[in-house]
Structures are given as C-alpha cells and as structure tokens.
N, C-alpha and C positions, 0 to 999 in steps of 0.2 A: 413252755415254748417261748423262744424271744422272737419276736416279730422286726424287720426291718422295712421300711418301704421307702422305694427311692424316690426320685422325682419324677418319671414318669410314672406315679402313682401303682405302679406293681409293687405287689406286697411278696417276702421272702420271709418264710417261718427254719428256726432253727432250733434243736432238741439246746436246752441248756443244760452242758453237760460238765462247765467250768463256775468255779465262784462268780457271784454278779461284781465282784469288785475287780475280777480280771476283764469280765464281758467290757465293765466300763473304762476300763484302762484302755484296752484294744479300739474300741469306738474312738475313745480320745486321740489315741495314735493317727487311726487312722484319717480321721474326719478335720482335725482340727485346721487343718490345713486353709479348708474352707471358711474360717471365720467361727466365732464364738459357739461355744456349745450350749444348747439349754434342756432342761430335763426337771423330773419330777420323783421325788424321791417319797414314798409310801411310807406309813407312822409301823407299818410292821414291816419294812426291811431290814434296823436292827434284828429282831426276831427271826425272822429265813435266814440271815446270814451266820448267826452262832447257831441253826439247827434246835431255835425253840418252837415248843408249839403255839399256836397263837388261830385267831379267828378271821380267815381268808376273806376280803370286802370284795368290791366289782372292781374297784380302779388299778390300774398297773402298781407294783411295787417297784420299780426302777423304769422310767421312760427318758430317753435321752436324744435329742434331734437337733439338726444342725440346720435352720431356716435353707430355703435355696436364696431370698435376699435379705438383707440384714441393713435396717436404716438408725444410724448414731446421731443422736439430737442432741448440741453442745450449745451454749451460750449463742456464737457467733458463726455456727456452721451445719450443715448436716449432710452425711456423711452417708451414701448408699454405695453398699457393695454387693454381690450376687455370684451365683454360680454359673450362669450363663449372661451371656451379653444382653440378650432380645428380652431377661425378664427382669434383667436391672436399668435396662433402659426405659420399658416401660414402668414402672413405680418412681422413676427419676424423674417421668414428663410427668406421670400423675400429680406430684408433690409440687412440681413446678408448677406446675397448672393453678394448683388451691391454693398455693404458699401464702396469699394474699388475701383469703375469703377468711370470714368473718362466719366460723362456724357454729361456732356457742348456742347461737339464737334459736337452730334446728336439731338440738341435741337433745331427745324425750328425758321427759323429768316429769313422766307420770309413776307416782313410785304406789310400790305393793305395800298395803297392809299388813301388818306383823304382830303378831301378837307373842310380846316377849315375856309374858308370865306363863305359857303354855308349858302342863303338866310342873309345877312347880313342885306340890305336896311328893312327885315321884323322885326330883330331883333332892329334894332334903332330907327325903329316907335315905337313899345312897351317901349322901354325907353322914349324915346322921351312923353309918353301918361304917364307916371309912374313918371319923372319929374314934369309935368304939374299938376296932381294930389296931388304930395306933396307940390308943392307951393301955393294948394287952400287949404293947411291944411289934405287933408284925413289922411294924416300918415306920420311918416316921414323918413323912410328906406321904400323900395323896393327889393327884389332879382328875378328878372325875370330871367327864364332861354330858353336856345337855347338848340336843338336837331340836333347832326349832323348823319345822315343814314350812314352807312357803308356797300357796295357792296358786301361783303361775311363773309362766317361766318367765326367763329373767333375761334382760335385757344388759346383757355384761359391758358392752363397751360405756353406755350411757353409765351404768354404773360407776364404772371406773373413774369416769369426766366428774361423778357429784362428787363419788364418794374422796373421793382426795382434795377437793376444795376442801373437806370438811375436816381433813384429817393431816397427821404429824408424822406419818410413820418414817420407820426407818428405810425399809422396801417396800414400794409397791408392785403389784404384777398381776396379768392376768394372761391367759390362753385360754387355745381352744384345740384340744389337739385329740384325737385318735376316742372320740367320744365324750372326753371329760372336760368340761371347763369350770374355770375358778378365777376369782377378783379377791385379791387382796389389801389388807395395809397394814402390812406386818409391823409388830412393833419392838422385833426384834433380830437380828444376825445371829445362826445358829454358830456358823463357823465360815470365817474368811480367812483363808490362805494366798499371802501375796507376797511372793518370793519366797523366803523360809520364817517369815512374821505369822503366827498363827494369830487368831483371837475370836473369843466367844462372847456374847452377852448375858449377864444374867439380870432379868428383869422382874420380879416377883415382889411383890406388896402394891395396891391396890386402892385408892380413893378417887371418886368420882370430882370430878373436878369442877367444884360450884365457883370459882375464886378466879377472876381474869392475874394476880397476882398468886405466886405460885406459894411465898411465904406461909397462909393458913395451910394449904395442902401438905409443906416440906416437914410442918410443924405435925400436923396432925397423924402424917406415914411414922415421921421417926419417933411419936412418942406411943404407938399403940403395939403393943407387945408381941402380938400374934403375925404385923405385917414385918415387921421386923426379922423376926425369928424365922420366917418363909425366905426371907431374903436371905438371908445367913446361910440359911440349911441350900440356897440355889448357888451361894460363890463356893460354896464346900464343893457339891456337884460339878459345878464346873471348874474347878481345880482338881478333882480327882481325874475328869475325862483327857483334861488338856495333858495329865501326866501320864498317860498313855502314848502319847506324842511328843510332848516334847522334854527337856531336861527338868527336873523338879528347882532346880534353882532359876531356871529361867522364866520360870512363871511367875506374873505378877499381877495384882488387884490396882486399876486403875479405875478417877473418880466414883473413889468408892461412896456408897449409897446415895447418891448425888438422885434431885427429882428430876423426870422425865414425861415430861407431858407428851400425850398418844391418844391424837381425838379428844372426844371426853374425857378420858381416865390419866390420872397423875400415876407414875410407878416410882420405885426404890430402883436403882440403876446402878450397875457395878461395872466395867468394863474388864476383862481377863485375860490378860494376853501371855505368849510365848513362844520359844525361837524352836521349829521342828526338828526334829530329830534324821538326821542326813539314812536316806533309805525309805523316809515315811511320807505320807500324801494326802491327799484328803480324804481321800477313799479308806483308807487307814483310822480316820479320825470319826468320818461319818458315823458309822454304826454304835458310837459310845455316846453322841450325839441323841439321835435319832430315839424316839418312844421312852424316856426315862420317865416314868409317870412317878416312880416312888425314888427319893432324893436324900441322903443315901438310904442303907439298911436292908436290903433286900438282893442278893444275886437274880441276875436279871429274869430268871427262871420266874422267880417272884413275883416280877414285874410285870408279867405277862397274866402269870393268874391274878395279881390283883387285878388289874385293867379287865376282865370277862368276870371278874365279880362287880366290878361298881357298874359296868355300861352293858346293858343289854342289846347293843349292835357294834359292830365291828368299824373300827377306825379305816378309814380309805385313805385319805391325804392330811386328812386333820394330824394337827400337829409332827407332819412330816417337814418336808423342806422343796422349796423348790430352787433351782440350779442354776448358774452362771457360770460356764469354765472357758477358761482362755488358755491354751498352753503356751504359747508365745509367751504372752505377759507372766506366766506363772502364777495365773490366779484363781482360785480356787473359792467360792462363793455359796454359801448354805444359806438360803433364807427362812425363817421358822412361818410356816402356815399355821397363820391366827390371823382373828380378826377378817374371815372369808367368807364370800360367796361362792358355795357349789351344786354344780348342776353338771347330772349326764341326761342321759336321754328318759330316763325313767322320775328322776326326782331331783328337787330345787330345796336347798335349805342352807341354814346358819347352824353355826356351831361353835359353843364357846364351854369354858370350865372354869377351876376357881384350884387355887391351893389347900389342902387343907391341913391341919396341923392339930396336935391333940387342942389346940387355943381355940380354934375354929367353931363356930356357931352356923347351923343349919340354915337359918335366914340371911345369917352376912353373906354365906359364900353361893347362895341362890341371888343375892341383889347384886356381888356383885359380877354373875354370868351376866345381869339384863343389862349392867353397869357396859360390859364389854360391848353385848351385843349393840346395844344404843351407839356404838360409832360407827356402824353397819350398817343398820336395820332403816335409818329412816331413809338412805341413798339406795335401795332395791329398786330400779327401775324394772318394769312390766315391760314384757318384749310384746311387739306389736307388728304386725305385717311388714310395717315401714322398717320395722329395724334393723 
C-alpha cells in the first residue's frame, strides 16, 4: 500500500501497482509546485526495485512529503513560504517573535548513557566469518554493521543543537515523520544531481582523530595498507554506478584521496563526478546507489544474502538515504544515513559498521564502529516531559 495524507490530516491508501520510481516521478510532478520535496529512502529499496529478496524492517521503503511550510535560513535572510496563507503567516510571527531570544541556555543537554562496547565478542565473529569469506573469493568488500540499544527515548531536536556543535559533516538532518524519527551527520553525499552535473562521494578508510593537525592522520590513512585498499575498492564502486548514468568518458575522480575530517574520525575522500545521460534522473541512479554492502564482486542477488548472513536484523533506514528534490532548480539530493540517531515508537538506537577487506582484523573494525559511534553517542540527549 502507498499511503498519502494531505493536509487536513486525512489519510488516502493506494494499492501499488506501478514501479516506486514512477510513484515518485508522479508525486514529483505533481507536488513540486508547492516548494522542495523531502522523503526517506530505505537501505532495502535497491532490493524491491530489481524484485530481490531481502528482509522487510518496520520503517517505509520510500517516503516522500512536501512540508505545508517551508522556512530557508541564509546568511542574511530567512525566507518562509507555505501552502496556505493563515499557516505561513503564523510560523512567520512565531519566528519573528523569538528572532531575538537567546535560546541556547534552555536547550536540555542531559544526555543518555551508551555503552559503545555492547555485544562486541558478537560483532568480531561476524567479521571474523566476512574475512574468511572473502578469502574464499565470495566478494571482496564487506560492510557489516552493529546495533547499539539506547535506554530512553531521545530527545532529537536537542540532539541535533549538541550534536552538530560537535561535528563536520557534510549533511545534516533530522525528522519526524509518519512514526519514524532520525538525527543525523552524514558524512557523506550519496548522490547530487544539479542540472545534468551528477556526483558521488566515496568515503572509506578510517582513523580516529587524536591530532588537532590533520598531517599525522593524512600520514597514518595513506600509508596503512587495508585503509587504502577499502578506499580504492569504494572509487572502483562508485565509477561503476555512476556509469549506469552517465557517459564513461565523462566520469572523473576528483581530490582524489584527499583527508576529510568527520567529528572524531579522519577519512580518505575522493570526490566522483559526471555529466547524465539525456533521458536519465535520479531515480534512475538511486537504486545502484542505494545497500551496496559488497563493493565490487558480487551480482546484487549477492548482496542481499550476504547482508542476512552477517546481521541478524533487518536494515530500516541505515545506510539508506534521505532526500532533497527541487524540480524547478533541477536538483536532485541523496544523503547517506550514517552517523544517526533512530527512534520510532517501539525502539531508540545507534548504528554504525566498518569496511572489511581480506586486510581486516576483527578488533580494528569493531574499534573502529565505537570510533564512529563516538561522534554520536556522547550528544544523545534523554527526552524529558519538557521536551
């Protein structure tokens, strides 16, 4: 069923009986009129959309909604538009009203206890089994990921306020939308489409970042064998996907393996761009995008059963993407969900993974999930009556 619900809160269910890539062309058509589109895109949509099997979670595999007011915060201006007059006028005096307060002071910063070694012995068996695999050939990247549970619920906008004082990323974002909410700081662009300019990032090799100067870190990524080699084996990846869209001579590797500081953590950073192929969209490009856990080696059939061999629960949003579309501007925005906080109504947790490689040791790529999680974990604000 795809569900719609307008603004007067009536909800409209409809059998899905077309691909979800036409659904969201159509919504786009329709909707955009209204101002920027945003949506949430599920780590097994790849999966539905080629008719693979895969393991069903609770959150939407494609959610797409078009705010009824939409407020743009620039330098020197901010900018509220709406779908009716009475509810953008009200958010306009709201804003006008506090423009001036001095909020910081009343913004909870009681934050949750986390325990980032939890179930660790369980998580170095699975690499440990994802190693062993790729030295018999199956494939030859790995990303298994861990789940760490979190004692109460979470207090997401506060989150938002610490957690990005603390952090670099590339995108931030949070919602709250149709049960599910999630805080980010992504630390990377899955896919931006702007005009017919594609481009990807690939981010992969990993050091925790003890050094206010990035030199020890640049030194220490590019001379260790296995961060390297994860990096390589991600611009490979992302040049095969990007040649599904666009021309193979127009793809190019820019600042290549350049450091990229992200919170805590330093990465290897490659930038990949290309000029789209006249016919093709983002919705085109998503799904190549979208759950590639094994990088290359493996038909995506593959990819699917490794992922239900390494993780004993089913991916909901982790490492899906969440959305930005503007038709007007022709802009087309995949953000990669890492680096989050999520919560629905049942359960509150982190969730982070590691690359693995036949190089790979069972204890590195457990230190460095707590490596990730640690730009997260200490900003979990505890939701509180008041909040």
């Amino acid at each position: 069923m795809a569900t719609r619900i307008n603004q007067e809160g009536k909800k409209e269910s409809h059998i899905v009986d077309k691909p979800l890539d036409d659904i969201a062309r159509a919504f786009m058509s329709e909707y955009s009129v209204h101002g920027k589109i945003f949506g949430q895109v599920g780590f097994n949509y790849s999966a539905h959309t080629s008719g693979q099997a895969y393991n069903p979670g609770k959150w939407p595999i494609l959610s797409l909604m078009v705010p009824c007011v939409q407020v743009a915060v620039s330098h020197d201006s901010i900018t509220v538009a709406g779908y009716t007059e009475d509810n953008t006028m009200a958010i306009f005096d709201f804003i006008k009203a506090h423009l001036t307060l001095d909020t910081a002071g009343s913004i909870p910063s009681c934050y949750l206890p986390v325990d980032l070694k939890a179930d660790g012995t369980d998580y170095e068996n699975r690499v440990e089994r994802a190693i062993s695999d790729i030295k018999n050939g199956k494939y030859i990247k790995a990303i298994p990921s861990r789940m760490v549970s979190l004692p109460e619920r979470v207090d997401m906008l506060a989150t938002l306020f610490h957690g990005r004082q603390a952090n670099t990323p590339a995108r931030t974002f949070t919602f709250n939308h149709i049960g599910t909410q999630a805080t980010g700081f992504s630390p990377e662009v899955l896919l931006s489409i702007n005009g017919r300019t594609v481009f990807t990032e690939a981010l992969a090799g990993t050091q925790l970042a003890c050094e206010a100067d990035t030199e020890p870190t640049r030194n220490k990524l590019l001379n260790d064998p296995k961060e390297v080699m994860e990096h390589c084996i991600a611009i490979q990846g992302s040049i095969r996907r990007l040649s599904q869209v666009c021309p193979p001579e127009s793809i190019a590797v820019k600042n290549f393996m350049s450091i990229m500081p992200r919170g805590n953590v330093h990465h290897l950073f490659s930038h990949v761009t290309g000029n789209l192929l006249s016919g093709k969209d983002g919705w085109d490009a998503l799904p190549g995008l979208v759950a590639n856990i094994t990088v290359p080696g493996l038909p995506s059939q593959g990819n699917m059963g490794a992922i239900r061999a390494f993780e004993p629960y089913p991916r909901d949003l982790y490492c899906g993407a969440v959305l930005m579309l503007d038709n007007g501007a022709q802009l087309f925005e995949a953000t990669l969900v890492l680096r989050t906080v999520f919560q629905d109504k049942d359960r509150q947790w982190l969730q982070a993974g590691a690359g693995v490689t036949a190089l790979s040791s069972p204890e590195r790529e457990f230190a460095e999930t707590c490596e990730k999680l640690g730009s997260v974990a200490p900003y979990v604000v505890v939701a509180t009556g008041s909040s």
